[in-house]
N, C-alpha and C positions, 0 to 999 in steps of 0.2 A: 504494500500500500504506500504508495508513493507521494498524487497528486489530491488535491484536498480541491474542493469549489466550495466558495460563500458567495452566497445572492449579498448583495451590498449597497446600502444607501445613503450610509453614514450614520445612522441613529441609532439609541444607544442598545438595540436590538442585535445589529449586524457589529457592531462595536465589542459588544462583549463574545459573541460569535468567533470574532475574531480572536482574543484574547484566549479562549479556549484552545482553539484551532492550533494558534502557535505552542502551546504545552503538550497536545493532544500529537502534534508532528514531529516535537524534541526526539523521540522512540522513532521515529520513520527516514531512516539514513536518508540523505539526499530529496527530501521533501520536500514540496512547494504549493503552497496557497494562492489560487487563484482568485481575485474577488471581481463578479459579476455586475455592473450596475446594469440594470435592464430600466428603458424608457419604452412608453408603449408608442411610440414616437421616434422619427431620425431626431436628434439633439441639432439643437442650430450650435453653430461654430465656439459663439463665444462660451455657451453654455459646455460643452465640452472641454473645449481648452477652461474653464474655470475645474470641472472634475477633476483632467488631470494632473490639474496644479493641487488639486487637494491630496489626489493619489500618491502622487508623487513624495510628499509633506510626510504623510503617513507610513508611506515607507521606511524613508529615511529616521524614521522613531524608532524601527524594527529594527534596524539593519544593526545587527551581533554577533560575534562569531559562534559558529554552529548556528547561528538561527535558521530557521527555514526561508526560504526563496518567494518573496511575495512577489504577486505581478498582479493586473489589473486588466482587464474586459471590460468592451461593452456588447450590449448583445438590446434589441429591438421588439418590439412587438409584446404578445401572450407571455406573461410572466414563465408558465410551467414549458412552454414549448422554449424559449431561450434557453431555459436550464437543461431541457433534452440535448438541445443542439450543442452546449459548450462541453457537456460530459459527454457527446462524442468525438468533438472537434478536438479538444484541451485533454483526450484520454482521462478521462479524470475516475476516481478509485470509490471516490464518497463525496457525499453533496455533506455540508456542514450548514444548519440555518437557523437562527435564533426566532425567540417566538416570545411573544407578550403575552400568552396564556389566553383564557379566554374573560370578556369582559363581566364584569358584576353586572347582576340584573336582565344578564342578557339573553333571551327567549332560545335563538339559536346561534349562539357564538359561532363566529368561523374565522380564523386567523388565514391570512396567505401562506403561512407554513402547513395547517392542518390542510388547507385546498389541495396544496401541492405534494404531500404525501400520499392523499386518494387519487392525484389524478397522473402518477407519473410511476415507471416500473424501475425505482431507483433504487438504492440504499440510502438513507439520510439519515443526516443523527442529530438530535435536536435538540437546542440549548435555553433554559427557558431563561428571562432577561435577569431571573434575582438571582441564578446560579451564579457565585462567582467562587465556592470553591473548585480545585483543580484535584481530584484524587482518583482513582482507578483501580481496586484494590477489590471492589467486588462486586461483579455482575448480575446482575437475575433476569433470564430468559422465560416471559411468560405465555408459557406454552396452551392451546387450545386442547380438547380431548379430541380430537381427531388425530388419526396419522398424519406424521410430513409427511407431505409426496415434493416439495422442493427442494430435497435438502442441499444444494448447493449451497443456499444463504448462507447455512452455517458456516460455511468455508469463512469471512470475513468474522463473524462473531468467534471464531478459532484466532484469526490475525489478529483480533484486538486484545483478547484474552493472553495472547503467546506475547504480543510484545509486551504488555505490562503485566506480565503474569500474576492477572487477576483469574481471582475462584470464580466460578461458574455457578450457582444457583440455578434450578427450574422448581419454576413454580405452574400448578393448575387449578385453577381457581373453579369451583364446580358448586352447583345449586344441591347437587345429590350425591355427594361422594359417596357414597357406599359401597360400591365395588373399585374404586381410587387404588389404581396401580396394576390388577388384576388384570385389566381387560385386553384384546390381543393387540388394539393400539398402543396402552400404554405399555405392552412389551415389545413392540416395533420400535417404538420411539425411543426407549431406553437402551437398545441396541444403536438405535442411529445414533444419540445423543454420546455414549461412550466412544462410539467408533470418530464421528467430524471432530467434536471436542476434544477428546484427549485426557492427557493427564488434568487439565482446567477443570473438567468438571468433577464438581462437588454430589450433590446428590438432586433427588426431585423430591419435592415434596408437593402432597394436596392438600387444598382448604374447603373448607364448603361457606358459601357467602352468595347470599340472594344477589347484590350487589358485587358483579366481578371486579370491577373498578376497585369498591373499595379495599376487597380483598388482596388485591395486589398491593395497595398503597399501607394496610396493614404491615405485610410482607416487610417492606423498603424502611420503614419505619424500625420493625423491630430490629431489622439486619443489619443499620445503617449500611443498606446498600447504594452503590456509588454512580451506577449506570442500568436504565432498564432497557432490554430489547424483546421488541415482537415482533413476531410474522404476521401479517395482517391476514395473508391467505390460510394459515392454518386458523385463524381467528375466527372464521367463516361461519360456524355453524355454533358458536357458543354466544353469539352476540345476537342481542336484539332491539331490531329489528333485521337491523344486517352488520357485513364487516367493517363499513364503515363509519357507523354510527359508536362502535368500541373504539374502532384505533383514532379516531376527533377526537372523542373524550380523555382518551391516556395522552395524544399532544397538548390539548387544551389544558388538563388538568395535573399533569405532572412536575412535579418541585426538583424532579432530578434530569440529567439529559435523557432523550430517548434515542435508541439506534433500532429506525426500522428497518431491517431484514429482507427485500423485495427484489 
């Protein structure tokens, strides 16, 4: 894992994004951070030359040795299709995006991070704006009761865990655990789980909670764990009303980064 992408607009969103991103690269020999400003618009002249007067600025704050390699894009149009387009242009490994959670009061929050996780078949790992510790020490992957059938994902949830050899948690959050662990998925998956993961992983454990959300947030809580990841596609059939109505609410509502799996 080499190339990092941040969607970028300066504020204190893609800011602290950034700050992550540079700790989160320290571990990735030869790294480099991309930052994307996307305008749904061509930028007139001076308005550009003003960005990369500011990109430029920003740089040179970063610039330490061993630090990772910033550079700067622009990119045009549809917010989610610009970000397709640079992670194939720029090779890019992981999309990195900061998120303001979801607002008080509000009937259906929808952040441009939480959009751009349902609407794009990426990896993204997500930073929410009050995070500003930097630690990596323990994972919890929460897993659906269904079998994986992609299990490729895990292949990156392996890289992150192996460079900062953090423990591996799985958790499955279940309205009816009573048969929890027993069934022929949960012995497919503990097979794939030991076999992608490796020595990282720790163990799985189940909970039963009307509320899967909370359940999980339970979890993070007692474990102070440090980073949560989900499949949204194994998500599929425990969420309701569907899978994207779970994975919004664990972007919107999550105190810790999330890395989706996709």
């Amino acid at each position: 894992m080499k190339n990092l992408l941040i969607p970028f607009d300066f504020s204190d969103v893609s800011m602290n994004a950034l700050d992550y991103a540079i700790k989160f690269a320290a571990r990735c020999e030869k790294a480099s951070i991309s930052l994307l400003y996307i305008s749904k618009t061509k930028l007139e002249k001076d308005k550009e030359n003003e960005l990369k007067n500011k990109f430029e600025a920003l740089m040179q704050t970063h610039e330490k040795p061993n630090a990772p390699v910033i550079n700067y894009n622009f990119g045009v149009g549809n917010f989610s299709d610009a970000i397709i387009d640079a992670h194939s242009s720029l090779d890019i490994d992981l999309v990195l995006m900061g998120t303001s959670g979801a607002e008080k009061e509000a009937e259906s929050p929808v952040t441009r991070t939480s959009k751009l996780v349902l609407e794009v078949d990426l990896p993204v790992l997500v930073i929410p704006v009050n995070y500003k510790l930097f630690r990596l020490e323990k994972i919890l992957l929460a897993l659906g009761e269904d079998v994986m059938h992609d299990t490729s994902t895990l292949n990156l949830l392996l890289d992150v865990s192996s460079r900062f050899k953090a423990e591996v948690d799985v958790l499955t959050v279940s309205r009816n655990p009573e048969n929890a662990g027993y069934s022929e998925a949960d012995e497919a998956n503990e097979r794939t789980l030991q076999y992608y993961l490796e020595m990282f992983y720790s163990h799985h454990s189940f909970a039963e909670n009307e509320d899967i959300l909370q359940g999980i947030d339970d979890y993070i809580k007692k474990h102070e764990v440090d980073l949560l990841s989900i499949m949204p596609k194994t998500h599929a059939k425990i969420s309701t009303p569907s899978k994207g109505k779970l994975t919004m609410e664990v972007i919107l509502k999550s105190e810790i980064p999330v890395l989706v799996l996709d």
